[in-house]
N, C-alpha and C positions, 0 to 999 in steps of 0.2 A: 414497234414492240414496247409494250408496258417497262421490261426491264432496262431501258435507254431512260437518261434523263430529259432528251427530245419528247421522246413519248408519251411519259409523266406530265410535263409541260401541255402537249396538246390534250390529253386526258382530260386535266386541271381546267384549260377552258373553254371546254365544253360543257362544262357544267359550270356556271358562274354562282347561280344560287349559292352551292357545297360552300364556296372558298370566299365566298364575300359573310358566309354568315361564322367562318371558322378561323381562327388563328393559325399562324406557323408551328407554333408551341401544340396546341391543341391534335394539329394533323400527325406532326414527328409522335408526339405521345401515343396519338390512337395506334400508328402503326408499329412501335417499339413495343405496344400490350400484345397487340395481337399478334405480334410475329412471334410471341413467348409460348402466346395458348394456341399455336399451330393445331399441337396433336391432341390438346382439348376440345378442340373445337372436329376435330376429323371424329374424335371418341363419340361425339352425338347424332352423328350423322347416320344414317340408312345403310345398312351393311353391302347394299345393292350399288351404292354413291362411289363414284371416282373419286381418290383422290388426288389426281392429280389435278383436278379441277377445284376452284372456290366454291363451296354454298353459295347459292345464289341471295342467300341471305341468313341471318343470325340466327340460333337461337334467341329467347326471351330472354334467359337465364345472362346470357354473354350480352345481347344488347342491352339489357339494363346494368350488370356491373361495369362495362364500355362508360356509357353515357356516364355514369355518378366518378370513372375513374380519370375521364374528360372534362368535368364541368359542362356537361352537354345536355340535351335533350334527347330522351331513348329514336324519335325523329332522325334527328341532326347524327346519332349514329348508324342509324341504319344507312343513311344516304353516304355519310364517309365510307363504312363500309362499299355500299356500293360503287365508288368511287375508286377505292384504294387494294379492292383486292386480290386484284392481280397483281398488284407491287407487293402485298402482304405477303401471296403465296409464292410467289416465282423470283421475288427478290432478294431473298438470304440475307434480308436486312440482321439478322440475330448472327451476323458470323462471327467466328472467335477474332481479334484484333489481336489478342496477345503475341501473334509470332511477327506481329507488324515491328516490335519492339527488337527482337530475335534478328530478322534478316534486314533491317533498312535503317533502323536507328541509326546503327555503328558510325556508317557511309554515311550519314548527314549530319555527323557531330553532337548528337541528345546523347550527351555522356558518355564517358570510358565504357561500362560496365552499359550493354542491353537492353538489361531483364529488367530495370527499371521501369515496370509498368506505373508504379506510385510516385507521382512526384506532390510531395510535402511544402507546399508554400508557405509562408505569413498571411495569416487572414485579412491583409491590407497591402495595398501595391500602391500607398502614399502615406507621408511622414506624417503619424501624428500631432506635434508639435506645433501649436499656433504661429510662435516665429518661424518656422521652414516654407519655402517657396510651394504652391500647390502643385508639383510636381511629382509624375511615376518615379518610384527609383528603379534607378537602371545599373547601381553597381550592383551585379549577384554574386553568388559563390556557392557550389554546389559541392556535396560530400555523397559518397554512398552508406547507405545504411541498407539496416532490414524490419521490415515493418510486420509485426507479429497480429496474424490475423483469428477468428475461430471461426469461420467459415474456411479459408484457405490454406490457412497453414503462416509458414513464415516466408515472406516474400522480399525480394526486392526492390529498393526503394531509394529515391533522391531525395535528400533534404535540402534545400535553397534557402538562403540568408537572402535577404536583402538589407544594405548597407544606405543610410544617409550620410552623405560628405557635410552636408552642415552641420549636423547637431552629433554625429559619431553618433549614432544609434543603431545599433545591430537587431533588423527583424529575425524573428525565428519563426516556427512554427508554432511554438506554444508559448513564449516569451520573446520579451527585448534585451539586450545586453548595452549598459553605458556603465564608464566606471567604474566598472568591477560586482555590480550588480543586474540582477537579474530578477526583472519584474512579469509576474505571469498575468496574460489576459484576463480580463473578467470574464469574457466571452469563449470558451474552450472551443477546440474542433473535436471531432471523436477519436482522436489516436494521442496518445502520449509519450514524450519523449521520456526515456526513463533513463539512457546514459547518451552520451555521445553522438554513438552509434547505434542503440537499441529505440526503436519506438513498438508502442503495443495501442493495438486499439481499447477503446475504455470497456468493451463486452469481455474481453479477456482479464481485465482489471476485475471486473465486476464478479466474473468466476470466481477467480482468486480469490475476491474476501467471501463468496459466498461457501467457499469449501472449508475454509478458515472458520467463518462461523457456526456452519451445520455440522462437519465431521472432523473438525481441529484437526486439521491439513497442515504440515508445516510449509513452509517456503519452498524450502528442496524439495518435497513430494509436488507441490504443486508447480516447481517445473518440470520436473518428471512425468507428469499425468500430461503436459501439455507436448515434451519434447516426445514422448512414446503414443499416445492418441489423438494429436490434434493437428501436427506437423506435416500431418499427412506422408512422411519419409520424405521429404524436401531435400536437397542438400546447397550447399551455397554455389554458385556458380564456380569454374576455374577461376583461379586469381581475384576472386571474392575474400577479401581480406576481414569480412567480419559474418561469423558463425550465426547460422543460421541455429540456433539453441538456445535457451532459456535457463537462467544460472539463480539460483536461491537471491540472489541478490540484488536480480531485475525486480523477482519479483516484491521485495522488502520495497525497494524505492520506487516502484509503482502503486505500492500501498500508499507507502508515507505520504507522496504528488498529491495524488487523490485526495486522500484522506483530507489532507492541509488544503485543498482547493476548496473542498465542498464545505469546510471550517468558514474560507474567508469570503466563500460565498452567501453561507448564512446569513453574516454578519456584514456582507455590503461593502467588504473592503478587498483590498491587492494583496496578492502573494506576492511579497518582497524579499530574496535570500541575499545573500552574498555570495559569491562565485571565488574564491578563494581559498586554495588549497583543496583538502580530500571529501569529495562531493556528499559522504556521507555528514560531514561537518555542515555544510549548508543549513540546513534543514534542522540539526540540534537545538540549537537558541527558540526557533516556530515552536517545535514539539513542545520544547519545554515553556513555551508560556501559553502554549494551550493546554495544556495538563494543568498549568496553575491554575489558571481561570474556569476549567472543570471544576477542580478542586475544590476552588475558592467562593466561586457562584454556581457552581453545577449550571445543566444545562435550564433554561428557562421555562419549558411547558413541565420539567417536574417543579419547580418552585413552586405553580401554579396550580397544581393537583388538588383537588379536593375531588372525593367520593364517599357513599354512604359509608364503607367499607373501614376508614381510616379517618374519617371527621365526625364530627358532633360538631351542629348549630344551635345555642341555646340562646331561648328569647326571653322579654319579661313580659310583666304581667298584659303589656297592650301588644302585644305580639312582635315587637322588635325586635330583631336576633342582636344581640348585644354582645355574645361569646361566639366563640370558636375555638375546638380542642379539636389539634391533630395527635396523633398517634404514633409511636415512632418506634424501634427496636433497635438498640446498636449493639452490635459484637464484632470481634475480630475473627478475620481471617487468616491463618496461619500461612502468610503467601510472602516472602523474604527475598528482597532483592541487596544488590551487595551496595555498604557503604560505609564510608568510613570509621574506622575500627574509634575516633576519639566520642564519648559518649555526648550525646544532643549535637552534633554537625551536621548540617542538613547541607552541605556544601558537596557536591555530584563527586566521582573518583572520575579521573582521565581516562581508568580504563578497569574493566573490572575484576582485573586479575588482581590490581592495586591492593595495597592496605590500607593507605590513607589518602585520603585527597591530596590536590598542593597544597592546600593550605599548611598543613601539618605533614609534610613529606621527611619532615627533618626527624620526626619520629621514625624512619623505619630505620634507624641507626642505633636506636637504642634499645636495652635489654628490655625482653618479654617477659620478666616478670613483674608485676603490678607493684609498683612502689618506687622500682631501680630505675634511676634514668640513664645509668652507667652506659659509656659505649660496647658495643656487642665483641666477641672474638670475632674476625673473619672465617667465614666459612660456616657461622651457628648462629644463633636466634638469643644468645640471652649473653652475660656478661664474661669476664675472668673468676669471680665468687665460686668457689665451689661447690655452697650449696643451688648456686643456679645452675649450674652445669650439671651436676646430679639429677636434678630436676627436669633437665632439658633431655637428658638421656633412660629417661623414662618415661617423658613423654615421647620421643621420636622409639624405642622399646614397645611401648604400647599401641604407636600407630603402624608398628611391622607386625603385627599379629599378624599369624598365618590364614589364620579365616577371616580375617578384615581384607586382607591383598587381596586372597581367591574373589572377597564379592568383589571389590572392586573393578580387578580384573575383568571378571564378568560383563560387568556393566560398562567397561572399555570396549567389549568387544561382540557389543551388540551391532549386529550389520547395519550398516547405513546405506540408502538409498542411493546414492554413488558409487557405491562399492560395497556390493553383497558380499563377497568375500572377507570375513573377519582378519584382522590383524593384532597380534602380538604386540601393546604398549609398554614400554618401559615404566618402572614406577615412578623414577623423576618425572616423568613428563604426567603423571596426574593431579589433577586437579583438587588433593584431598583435603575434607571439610575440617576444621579446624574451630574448637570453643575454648571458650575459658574454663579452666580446670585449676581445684585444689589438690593441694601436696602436703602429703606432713613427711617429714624426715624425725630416722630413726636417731636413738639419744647420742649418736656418735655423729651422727651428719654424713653419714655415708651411704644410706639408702632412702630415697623419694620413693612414696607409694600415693594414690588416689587417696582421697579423703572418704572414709567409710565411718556410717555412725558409732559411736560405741568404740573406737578407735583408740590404742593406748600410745597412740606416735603424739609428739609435737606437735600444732601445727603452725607450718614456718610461711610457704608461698601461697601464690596463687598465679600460674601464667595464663599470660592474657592474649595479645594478641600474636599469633602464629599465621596464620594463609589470608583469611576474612571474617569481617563482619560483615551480620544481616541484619536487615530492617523484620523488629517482630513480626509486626501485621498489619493487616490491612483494615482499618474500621468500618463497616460498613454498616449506614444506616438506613433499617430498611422496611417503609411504610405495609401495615398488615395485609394491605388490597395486595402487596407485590413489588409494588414500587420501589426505587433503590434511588434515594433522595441524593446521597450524597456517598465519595467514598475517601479515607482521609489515610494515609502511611503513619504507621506508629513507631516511632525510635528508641533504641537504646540499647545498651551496651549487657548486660548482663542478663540471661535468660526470667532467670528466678525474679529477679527485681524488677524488671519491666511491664512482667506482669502486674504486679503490682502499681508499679513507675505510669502505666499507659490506663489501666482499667480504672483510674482512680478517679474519684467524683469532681475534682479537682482539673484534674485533666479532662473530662468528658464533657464537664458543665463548659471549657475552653472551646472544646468544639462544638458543640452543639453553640454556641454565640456566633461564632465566626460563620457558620454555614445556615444559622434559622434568621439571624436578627440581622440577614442583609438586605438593603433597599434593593427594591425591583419596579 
């Protein structure tokens, strides 16, 4: 019988030609295709045709994509075929393996946990290191994870360390661990670890920013779209200690991974973090000096741009181009991220509720209005003075307006994709935006009102910083074919003046040096 491996064997030599002009690799191959395209290959056949019998031969159509999917001769396929297809058809070579995992793993020690069809190795089963013995490592250590697929869903998965006793170097799957750092392969595999316990393959990555940039997807929708459409309703096994689901914040740090790898892939060098402390700190210091070096030099094939569009070549009298004028448009964009309230700091806040960086932390102890450096009353924003407390109590008067609460409210209690059901926010707990405002007080000093022109009050204050400061804009300079040369953060403390302060010839002539007149 063909389906014995006896049978196979005497099959095999009786025909010596087949196997002496054909590899092991080549034969597994041919029969692993065609036991796929069983019922394409039944689809062509004679409606009159058994099938529970083999064609006695291919079509054209199958024998020539066979032979090109073999490295073969459309020949040399037909004869495997006729060689092989009785093992093709009566073999059940295509049978599912996954329950192999299910009922026989357990009983033979491949992990706690089954359903571990994926096991996640180190793309090396030998120590890098020149000084290390040329030896397999044999210390492992195996964790369960779930490895996020878009063909499958979210599955189960083993990740394996492999450990060197001489040099302490910990393999992973997508890095090494010595010292408290963590260096990523130059060479990636296609799945990415994103936490611990969470890996994704990089076509699920790929989604991700692709929804991001075509339909400005947030994070949480995009794992919403993947945990409700793509999960296929998976759920994690019994006593499966890690959630088969996808949380806003895999998918942030499966951006950042990425994003940071294909960065230091450009440029020919390693991903190098440090592994200390809260994993989203990792990755800050990378971000932030590839932002500079965006900033600083932008990227390389725009330096390079020249098109009729945004150039002029001017030559002289013998035809030599001796000029070159590029063409450039700068403005800002009204896009404000929060930073420290003291005016020109370009020093990052710890967190963005903050007001002032560390640097200048010892500021938020002092009174808010502009000039006083007095310490604050507990419990308020500005000093013991009682025209600052007047002052303070008509700006906090002003931000309880009834129809400023309702919007705000409102926009508290827009549903989020977590939770469609709206909820009631208390108004301490919002977030509300906060500028610099003028005060005049009346001739007795008992009542603060806003500064209006034509005004017959004093004017005494101006309070400054209350919640946050934002960065005006964003400059962006941007060639007339289309192109966006460069983009720069504009700073500074007080609305009206910044304008002024950022759009100035002074200031622009600053950046346009730093970003035109750099060596390349």
């Amino acid at each position: 019988s063909m389906g014995t491996f006896h049978g196979l064997l005497q099959h095999l030599e009786s025909q010596p030609d087949v196997t002496s002009c054909n590899s092991i690799t080549t034969l597994f191959c041919f029969i692993s295709i065609t036991s796929r395209l069983k019922e394409d290959i039944i689809l062509v056949q004679l409606a009159q045709a058994s099938i529970s019998e083999p064609p006695p031969v291919l079509s054209p159509a199958f024998n020539t994509f066979l032979a090109t999917a073999c490295s073969i001769s459309p020949v040399q396929a037909n004869d495997v075929w006729m060689l092989l297809q009785d093992v093709i058809w009566h073999g059940a070579i295509d049978k599912d393996l996954s329950s192999v995992w299910v009922t026989d793993a357990p009983r033979r020690g491949f992990g706690t946990f089954t359903h571990s069809e994926y096991l996640l190795y180190p793309p090396t089963q030998y120590c890098t290191q020149p000084d290390c013995p040329p030896m397999t490592l044999k210390k492992a250590e195996q964790q369960n994870v779930v490895l996020f697929i878009l063909a499958h869903g979210p599955c189960a998965a083993q990740s394996v360390h492999l450990y060197c006793t001489d040099c302490q170097i910990d393999y992973r799957h997508n890095y090494t661990m010595s010292g408290g750092i963590r260096t990523y392969y130059d060479k990636q595999p296609e799945t990415i670890q994103v936490t611990d316990h969470v890996f994704m393959e990089k076509d699920v990555v790929e989604l991700f920013k692709m929804a991001m940039d075509v339909s400005w997807t947030s994070a949480t929708n995009c794992a919403q779209l993947y945990n409700m459409c793509l999960s296929q309703g998976k759920c994690a096994p019994d006593g499966y200690l890690v959630k088969f689901e996808i949380t806003g914040d895999h998918v942030w740090n499966a951006f950042v991974i990425t994003t940071l790898l294909e960065d230091r892939k450009r440029h020919m060098c390693s991903l190098t973090v440090p592994q200390t402390g809260n994993q989203w700190d990792w990755f800050t210091q990378v971000m932030i000096d590839r932002n500079h070096r965006i900033q600083l030099y932008g990227f390389e094939d725009v330096h390079r741009h020249y098109c009729n569009r945004c150039t002029r070549m001017y030559a002289n009298d013998q035809g030599v181009t001796t000029h070159k004028v590029s063409v450039v448009v700068v403005d800002g964009v009204t896009v404000g991220h929060p930073c420290c309230a003291v005016h020109n700091c370009h020093t990052p806040l710890s967190n963005n509720h903050h007001q002032f960086c560390p640097a200048h932390s010892s500021y938020d102890g002092t009174c808010s209005i502009i000039g006083c450096n007095l310490p604050v009353v507990p419990g308020h924003c500005t000093c013991s003075m009682p025209d600052h407390k007047n002052v303070e109590g008509t700006y906090e008067l002003h931000g309880q307006s009834r129809f400023q609460l309702q919007e705000r409210l409102a926009c508290a209690r827009v549903a989020h994709s977590n939770n469609t059901i709206s909820q009631d926010v208390e108004i301490s707990m919002l977030h509300l935006p906060d500028a610099e405002e003028e005060y005049e007080l009346n001739e007795t000093g008992t009542l603060a009102l806003p500064v209006v022109d034509g005004g017959d009050l004093t004017p005494a204050v101006n309070i400054g910083h209350g919640q946050s400061t934002r960065t005006h804009n964003e400059q962006l300079m941007v060639a007339p074919c289309g192109m966006i040369i460069a983009c720069r953060l504009s700073l500074g403390q007080r609305e009206w003046r910044v304008l002024w302060y950022v759009e100035a010839i002074v200031s622009l002539g600053l950046i346009l040096k730093i970003i035109l007149l750099l060596p390349f």
